[in-house]
PyMOL commands that place a pseudoatom at each C-alpha (Angstrom):
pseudoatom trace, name=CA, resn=UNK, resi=1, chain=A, elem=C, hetatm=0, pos=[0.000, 0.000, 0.000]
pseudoatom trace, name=CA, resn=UNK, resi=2, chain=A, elem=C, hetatm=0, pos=[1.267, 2.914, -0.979]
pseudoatom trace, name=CA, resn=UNK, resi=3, chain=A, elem=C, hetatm=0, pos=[0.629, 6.665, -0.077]
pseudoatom trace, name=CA, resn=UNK, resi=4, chain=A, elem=C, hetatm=0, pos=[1.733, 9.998, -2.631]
pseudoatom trace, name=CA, resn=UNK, resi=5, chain=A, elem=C, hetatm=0, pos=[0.840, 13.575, -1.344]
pseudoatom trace, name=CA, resn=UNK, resi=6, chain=A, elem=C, hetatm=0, pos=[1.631, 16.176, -3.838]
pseudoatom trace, name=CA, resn=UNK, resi=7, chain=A, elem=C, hetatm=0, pos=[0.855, 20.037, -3.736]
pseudoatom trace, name=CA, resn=UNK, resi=8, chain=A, elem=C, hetatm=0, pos=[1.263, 21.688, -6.934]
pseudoatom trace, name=CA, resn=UNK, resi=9, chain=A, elem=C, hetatm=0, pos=[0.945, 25.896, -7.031]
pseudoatom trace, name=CA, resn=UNK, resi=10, chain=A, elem=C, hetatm=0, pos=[-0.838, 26.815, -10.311]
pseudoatom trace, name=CA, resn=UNK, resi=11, chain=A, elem=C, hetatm=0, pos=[-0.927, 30.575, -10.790]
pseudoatom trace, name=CA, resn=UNK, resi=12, chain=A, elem=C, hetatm=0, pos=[-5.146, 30.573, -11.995]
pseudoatom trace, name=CA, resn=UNK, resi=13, chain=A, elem=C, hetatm=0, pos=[-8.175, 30.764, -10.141]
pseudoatom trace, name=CA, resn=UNK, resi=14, chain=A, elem=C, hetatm=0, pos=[-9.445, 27.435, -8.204]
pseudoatom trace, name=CA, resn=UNK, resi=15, chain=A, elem=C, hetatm=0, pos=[-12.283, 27.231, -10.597]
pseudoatom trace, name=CA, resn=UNK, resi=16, chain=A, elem=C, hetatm=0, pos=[-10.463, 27.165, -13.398]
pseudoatom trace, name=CA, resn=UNK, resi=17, chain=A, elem=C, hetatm=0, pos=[-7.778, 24.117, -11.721]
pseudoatom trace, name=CA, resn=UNK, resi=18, chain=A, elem=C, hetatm=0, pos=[-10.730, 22.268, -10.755]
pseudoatom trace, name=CA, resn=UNK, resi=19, chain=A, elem=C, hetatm=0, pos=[-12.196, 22.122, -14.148]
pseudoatom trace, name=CA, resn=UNK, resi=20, chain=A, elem=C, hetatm=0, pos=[-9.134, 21.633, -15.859]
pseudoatom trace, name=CA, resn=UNK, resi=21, chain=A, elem=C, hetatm=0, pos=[-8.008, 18.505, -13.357]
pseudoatom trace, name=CA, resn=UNK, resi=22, chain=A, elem=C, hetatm=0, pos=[-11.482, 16.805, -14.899]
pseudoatom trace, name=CA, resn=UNK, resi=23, chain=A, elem=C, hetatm=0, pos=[-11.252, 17.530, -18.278]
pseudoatom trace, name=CA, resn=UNK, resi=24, chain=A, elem=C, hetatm=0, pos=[-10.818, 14.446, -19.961]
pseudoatom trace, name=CA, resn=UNK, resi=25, chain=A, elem=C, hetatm=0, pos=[-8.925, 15.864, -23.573]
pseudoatom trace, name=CA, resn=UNK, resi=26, chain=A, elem=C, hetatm=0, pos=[-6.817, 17.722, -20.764]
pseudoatom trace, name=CA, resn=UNK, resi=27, chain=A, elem=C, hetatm=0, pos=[-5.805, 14.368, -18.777]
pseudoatom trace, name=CA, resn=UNK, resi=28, chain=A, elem=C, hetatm=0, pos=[-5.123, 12.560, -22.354]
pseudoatom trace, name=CA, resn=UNK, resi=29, chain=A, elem=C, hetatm=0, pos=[-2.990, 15.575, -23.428]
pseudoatom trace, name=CA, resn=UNK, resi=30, chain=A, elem=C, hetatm=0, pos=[-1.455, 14.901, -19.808]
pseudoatom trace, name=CA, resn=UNK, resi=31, chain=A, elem=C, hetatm=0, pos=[-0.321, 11.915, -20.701]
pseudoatom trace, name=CA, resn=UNK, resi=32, chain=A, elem=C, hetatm=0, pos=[0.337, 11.055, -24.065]
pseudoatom trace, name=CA, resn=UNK, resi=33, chain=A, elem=C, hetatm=0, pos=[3.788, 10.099, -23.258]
pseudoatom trace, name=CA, resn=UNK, resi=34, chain=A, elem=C, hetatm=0, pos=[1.875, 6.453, -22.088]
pseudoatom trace, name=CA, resn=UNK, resi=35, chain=A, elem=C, hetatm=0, pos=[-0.376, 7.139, -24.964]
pseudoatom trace, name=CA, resn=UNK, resi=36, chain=A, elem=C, hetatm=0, pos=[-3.357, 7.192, -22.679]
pseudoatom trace, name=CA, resn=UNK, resi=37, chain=A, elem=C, hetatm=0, pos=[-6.824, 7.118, -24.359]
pseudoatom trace, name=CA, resn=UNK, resi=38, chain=A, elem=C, hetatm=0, pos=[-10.192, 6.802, -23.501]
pseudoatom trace, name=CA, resn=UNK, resi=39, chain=A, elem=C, hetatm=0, pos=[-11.839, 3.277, -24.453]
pseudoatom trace, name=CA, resn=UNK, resi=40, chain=A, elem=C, hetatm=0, pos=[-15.363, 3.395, -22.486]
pseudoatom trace, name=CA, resn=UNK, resi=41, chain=A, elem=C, hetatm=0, pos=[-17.719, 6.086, -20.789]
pseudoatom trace, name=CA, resn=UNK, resi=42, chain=A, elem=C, hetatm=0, pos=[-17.179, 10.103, -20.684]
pseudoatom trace, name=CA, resn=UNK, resi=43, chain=A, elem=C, hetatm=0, pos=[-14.891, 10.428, -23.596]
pseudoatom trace, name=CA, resn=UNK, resi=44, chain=A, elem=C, hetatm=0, pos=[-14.600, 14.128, -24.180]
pseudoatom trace, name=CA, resn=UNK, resi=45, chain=A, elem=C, hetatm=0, pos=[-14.986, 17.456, -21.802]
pseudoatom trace, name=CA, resn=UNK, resi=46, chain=A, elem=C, hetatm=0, pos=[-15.714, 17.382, -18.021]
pseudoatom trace, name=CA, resn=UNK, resi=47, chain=A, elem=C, hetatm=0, pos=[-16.417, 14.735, -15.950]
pseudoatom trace, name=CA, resn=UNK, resi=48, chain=A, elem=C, hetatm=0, pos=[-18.858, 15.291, -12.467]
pseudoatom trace, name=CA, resn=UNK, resi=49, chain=A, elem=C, hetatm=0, pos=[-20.008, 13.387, -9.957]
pseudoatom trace, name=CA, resn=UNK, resi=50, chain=A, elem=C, hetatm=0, pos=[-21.206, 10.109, -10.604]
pseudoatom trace, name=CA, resn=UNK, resi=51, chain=A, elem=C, hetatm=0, pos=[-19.160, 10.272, -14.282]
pseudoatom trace, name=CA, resn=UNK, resi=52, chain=A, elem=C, hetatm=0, pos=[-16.771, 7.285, -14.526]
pseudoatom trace, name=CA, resn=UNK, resi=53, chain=A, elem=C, hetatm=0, pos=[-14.174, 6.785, -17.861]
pseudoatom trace, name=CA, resn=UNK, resi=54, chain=A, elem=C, hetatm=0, pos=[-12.469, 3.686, -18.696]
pseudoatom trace, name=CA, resn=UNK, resi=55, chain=A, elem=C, hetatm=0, pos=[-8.862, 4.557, -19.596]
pseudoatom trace, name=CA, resn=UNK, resi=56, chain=A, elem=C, hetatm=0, pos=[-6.078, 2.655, -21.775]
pseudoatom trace, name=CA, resn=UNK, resi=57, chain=A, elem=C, hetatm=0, pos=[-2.410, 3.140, -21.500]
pseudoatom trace, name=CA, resn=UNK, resi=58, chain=A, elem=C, hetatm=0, pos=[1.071, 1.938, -22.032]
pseudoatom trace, name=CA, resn=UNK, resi=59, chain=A, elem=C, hetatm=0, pos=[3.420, 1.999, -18.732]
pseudoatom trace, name=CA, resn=UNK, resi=60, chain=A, elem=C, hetatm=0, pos=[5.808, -0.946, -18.272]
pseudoatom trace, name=CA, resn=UNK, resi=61, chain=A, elem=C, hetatm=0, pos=[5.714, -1.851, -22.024]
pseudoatom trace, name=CA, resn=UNK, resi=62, chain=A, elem=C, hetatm=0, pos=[2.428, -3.477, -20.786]
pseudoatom trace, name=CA, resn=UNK, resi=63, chain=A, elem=C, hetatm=0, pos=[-1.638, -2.376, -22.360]
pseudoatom trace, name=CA, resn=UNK, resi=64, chain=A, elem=C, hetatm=0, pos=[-3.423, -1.427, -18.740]
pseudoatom trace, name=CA, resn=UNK, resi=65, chain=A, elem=C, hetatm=0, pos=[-7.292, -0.112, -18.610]
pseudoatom trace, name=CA, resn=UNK, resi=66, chain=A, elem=C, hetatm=0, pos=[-8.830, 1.371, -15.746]
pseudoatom trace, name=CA, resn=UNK, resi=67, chain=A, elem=C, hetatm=0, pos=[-11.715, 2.197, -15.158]
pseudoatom trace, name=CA, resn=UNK, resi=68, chain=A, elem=C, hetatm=0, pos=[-12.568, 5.338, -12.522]
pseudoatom trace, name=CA, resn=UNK, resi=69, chain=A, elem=C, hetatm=0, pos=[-15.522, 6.733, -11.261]
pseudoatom trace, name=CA, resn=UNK, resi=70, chain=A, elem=C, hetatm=0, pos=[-15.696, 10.544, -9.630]
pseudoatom trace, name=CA, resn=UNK, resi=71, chain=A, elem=C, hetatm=0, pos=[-17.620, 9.359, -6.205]
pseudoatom trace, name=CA, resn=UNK, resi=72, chain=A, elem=C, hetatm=0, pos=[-16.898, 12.867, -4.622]
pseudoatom trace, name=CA, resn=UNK, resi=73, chain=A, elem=C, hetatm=0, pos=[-17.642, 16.136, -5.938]
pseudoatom trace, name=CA, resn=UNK, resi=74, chain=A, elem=C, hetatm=0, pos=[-17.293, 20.148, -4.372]
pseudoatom trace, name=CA, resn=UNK, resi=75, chain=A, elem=C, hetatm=0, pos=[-16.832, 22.294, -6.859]
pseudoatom trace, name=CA, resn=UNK, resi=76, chain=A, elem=C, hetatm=0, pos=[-14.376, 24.164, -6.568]
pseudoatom trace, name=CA, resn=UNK, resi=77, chain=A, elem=C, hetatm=0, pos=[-12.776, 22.778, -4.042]
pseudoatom trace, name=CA, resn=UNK, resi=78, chain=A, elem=C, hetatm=0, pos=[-12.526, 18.988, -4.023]
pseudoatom trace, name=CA, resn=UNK, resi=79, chain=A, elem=C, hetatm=0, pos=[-13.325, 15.971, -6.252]
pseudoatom trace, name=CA, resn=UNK, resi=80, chain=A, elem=C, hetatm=0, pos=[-11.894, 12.015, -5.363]
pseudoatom trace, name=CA, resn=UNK, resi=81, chain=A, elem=C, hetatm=0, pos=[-12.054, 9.202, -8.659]
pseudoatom trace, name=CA, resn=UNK, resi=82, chain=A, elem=C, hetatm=0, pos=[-11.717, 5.713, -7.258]
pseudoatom trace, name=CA, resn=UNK, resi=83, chain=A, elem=C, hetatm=0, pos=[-10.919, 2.526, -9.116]
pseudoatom trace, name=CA, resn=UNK, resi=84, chain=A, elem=C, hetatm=0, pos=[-14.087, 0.399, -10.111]
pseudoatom trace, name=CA, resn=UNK, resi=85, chain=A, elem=C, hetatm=0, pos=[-11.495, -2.351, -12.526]
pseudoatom trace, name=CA, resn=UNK, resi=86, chain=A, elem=C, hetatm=0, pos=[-8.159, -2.001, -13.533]
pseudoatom trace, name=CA, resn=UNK, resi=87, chain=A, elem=C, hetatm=0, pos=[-4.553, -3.009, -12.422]
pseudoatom trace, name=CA, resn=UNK, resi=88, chain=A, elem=C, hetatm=0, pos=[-4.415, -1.774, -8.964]
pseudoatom trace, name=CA, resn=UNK, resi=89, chain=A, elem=C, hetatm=0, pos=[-6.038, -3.476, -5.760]
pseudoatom trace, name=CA, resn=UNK, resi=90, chain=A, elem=C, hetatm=0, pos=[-7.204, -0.293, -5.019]
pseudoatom trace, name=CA, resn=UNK, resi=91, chain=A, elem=C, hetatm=0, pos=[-7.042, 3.237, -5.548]
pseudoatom trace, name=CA, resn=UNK, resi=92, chain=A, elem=C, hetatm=0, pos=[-8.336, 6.546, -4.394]
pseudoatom trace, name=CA, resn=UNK, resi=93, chain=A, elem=C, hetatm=0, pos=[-6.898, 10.142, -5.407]
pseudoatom trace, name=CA, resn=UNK, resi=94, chain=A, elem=C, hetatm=0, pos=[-8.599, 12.950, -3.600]
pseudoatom trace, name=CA, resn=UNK, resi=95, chain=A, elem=C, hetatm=0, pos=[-7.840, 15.828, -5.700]
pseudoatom trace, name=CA, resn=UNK, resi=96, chain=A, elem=C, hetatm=0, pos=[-8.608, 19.442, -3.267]
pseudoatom trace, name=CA, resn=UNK, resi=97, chain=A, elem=C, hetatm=0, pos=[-7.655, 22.877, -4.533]
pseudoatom trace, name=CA, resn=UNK, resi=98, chain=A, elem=C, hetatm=0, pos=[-7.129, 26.161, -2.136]
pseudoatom trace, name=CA, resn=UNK, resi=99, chain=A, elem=C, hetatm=0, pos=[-6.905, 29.501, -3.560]
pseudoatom trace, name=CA, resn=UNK, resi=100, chain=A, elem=C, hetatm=0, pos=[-4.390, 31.997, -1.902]
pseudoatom trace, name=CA, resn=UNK, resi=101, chain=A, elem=C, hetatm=0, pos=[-4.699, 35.035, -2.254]
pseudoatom trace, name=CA, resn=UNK, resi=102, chain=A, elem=C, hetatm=0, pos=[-1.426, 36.678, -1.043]
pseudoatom trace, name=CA, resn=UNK, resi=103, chain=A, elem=C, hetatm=0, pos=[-0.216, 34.544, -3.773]
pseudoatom trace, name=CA, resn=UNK, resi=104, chain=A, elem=C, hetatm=0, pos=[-2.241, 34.973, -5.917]
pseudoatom trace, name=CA, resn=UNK, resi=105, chain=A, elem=C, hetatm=0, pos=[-2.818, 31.180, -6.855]
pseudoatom trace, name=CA, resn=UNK, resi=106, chain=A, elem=C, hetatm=0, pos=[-4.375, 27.712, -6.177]
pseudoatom trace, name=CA, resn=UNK, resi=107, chain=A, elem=C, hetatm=0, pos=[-2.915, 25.383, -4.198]
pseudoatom trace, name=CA, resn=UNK, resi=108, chain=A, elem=C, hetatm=0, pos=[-3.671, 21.710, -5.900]
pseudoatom trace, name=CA, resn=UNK, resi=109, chain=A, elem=C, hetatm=0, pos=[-2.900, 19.087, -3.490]
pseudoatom trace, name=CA, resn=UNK, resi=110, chain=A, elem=C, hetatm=0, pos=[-3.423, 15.712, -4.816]
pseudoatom trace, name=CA, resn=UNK, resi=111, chain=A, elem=C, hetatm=0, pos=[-3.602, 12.603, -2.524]
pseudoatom trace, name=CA, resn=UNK, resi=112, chain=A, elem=C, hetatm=0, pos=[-3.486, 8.997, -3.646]
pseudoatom trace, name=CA, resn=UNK, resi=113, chain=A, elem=C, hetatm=0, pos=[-3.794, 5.628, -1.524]
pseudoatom trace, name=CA, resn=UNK, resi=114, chain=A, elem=C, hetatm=0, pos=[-2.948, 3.109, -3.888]
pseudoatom trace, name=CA, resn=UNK, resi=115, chain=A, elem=C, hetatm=0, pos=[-1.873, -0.794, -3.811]
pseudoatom trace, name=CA, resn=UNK, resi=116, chain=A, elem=C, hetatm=0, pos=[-0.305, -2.939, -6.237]
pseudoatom trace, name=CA, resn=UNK, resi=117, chain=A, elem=C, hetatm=0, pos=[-2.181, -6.479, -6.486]
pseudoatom trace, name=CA, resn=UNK, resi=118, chain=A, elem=C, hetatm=0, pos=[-0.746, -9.419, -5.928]
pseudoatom trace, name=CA, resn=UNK, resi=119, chain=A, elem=C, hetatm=0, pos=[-0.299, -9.616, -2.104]
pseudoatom trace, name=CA, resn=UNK, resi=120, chain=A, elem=C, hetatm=0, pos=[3.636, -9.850, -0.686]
pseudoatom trace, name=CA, resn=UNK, resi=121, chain=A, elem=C, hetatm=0, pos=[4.616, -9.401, -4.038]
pseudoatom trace, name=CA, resn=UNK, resi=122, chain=A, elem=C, hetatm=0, pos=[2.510, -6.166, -4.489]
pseudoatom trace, name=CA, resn=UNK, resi=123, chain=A, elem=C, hetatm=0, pos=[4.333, -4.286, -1.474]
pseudoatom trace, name=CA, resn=UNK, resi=124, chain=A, elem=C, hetatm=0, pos=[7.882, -5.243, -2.502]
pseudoatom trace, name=CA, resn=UNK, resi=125, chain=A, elem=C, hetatm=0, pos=[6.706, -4.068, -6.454]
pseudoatom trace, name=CA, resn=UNK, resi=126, chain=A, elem=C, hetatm=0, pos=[5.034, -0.526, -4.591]
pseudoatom trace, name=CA, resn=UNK, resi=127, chain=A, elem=C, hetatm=0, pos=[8.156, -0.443, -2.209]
pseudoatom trace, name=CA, resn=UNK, resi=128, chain=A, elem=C, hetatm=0, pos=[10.668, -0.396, -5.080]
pseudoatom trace, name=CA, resn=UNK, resi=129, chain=A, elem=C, hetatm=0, pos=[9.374, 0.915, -8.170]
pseudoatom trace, name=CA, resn=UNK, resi=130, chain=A, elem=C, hetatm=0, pos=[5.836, 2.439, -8.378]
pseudoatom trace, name=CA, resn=UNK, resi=131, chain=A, elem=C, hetatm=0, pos=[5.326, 4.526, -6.100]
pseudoatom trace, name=CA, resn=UNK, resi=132, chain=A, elem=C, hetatm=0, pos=[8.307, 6.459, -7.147]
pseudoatom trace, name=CA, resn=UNK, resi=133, chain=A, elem=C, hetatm=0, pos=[6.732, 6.191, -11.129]
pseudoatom trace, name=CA, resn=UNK, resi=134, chain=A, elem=C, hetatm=0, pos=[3.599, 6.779, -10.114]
pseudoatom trace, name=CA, resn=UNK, resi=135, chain=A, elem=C, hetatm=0, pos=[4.588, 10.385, -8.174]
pseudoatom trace, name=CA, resn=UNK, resi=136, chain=A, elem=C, hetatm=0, pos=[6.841, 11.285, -11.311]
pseudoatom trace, name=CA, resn=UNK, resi=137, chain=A, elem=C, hetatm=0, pos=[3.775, 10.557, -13.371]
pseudoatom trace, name=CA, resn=UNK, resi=138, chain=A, elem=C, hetatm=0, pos=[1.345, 12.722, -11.758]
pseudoatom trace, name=CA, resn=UNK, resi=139, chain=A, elem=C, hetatm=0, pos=[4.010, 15.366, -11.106]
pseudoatom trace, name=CA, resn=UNK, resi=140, chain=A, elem=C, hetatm=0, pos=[4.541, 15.476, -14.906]
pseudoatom trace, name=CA, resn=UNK, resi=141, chain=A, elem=C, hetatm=0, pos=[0.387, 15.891, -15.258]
pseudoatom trace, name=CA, resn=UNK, resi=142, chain=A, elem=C, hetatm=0, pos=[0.478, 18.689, -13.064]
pseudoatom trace, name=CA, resn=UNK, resi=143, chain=A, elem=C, hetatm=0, pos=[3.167, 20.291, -14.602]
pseudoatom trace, name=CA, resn=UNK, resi=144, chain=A, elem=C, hetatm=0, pos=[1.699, 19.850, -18.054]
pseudoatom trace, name=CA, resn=UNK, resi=145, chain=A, elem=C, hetatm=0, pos=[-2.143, 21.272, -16.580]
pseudoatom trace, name=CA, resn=UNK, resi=146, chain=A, elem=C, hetatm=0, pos=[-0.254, 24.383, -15.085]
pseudoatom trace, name=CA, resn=UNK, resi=147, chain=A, elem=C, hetatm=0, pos=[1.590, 24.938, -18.568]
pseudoatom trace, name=CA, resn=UNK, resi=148, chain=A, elem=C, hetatm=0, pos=[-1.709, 25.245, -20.235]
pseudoatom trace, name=CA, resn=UNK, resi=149, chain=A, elem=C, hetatm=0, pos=[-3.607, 27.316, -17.788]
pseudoatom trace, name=CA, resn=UNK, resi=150, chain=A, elem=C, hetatm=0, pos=[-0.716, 29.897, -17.770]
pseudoatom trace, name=CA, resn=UNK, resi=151, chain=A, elem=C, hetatm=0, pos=[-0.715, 29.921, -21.843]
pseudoatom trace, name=CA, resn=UNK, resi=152, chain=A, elem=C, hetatm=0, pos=[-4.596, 30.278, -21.048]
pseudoatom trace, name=CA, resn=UNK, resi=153, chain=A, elem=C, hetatm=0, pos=[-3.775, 33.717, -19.304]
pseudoatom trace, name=CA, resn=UNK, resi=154, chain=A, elem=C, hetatm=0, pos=[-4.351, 37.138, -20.710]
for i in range(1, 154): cmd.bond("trace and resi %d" % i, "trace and resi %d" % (i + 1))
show_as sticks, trace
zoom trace
């Protein structure tokens, strides 16, 4: 089981994170480096509560799918997507965004509780290898969603 707590400043209002963070054509454009894609469910714009996306990818040199399902929703604040199927024995991120205002920016803290399947085997795999690809993943999302809201900016 494995635990990654990430705060990202974005300089845009929390509105504008929030909806970003569930725009699918934004996540794929996220992550095209795994050549993510959408093979089932909301397939284009913004997901909301209830919405749930089944999503391809390449990581390992190994075709995953997962499929998610937003089960918590506070716009602007806070949305969580859980794991209904895929390659994990579980998974929650709990996405929350803060604005600041003496800096002028949100403050996107992402927080995932994930596990690896297979048991004993699953730790020792989370222990030595995803957990650290799984941070550099979503730092490298981030990264990519704060790149397009500043070219967004006036």
């Amino acid at each position: 089981m494995a635990l990654i707590a990430l705060t990202t400043v974005v300089q845009a209002p929390a509105e504008q994170v929030f909806d970003l963070c569930l725009d699918v054509d934004a996540h794929t454009a996220s992550m095209s480096r795994s050549r993510e894609r959408v093979v089932a469910g909301v397939n284009s714009g913004r997901m909301s509560l209830g919405d749930s996306v089944t999503w391809a990818a390449r990581h390992f040199g190994v075709q995953w799918h997962m499929t998610s399902r937003i089960t918590a929703y506070e716009r602007p604040h806070r949305f969580v997507d859980e794991q209904l199927t895929g390659p994990f024995r579980h998974w929650h991120h709990e996405h929350t965004f803060t604005w600041d205002e003496s800096a002028k920016a949100t403050i996107m803290r992402d927080v995932i509780d994930f596990a690896a399947p297979l048991g004993a085997l699953g730790l020792i795999v989370d222990g030595l290898l995803l957990e650290r690809y799984m941070r550099r993943l979503i730092e490298s999302r981030n990264a990519h969603l704060a790149r397009v809201v500043a070219a967004d900016a006036p």
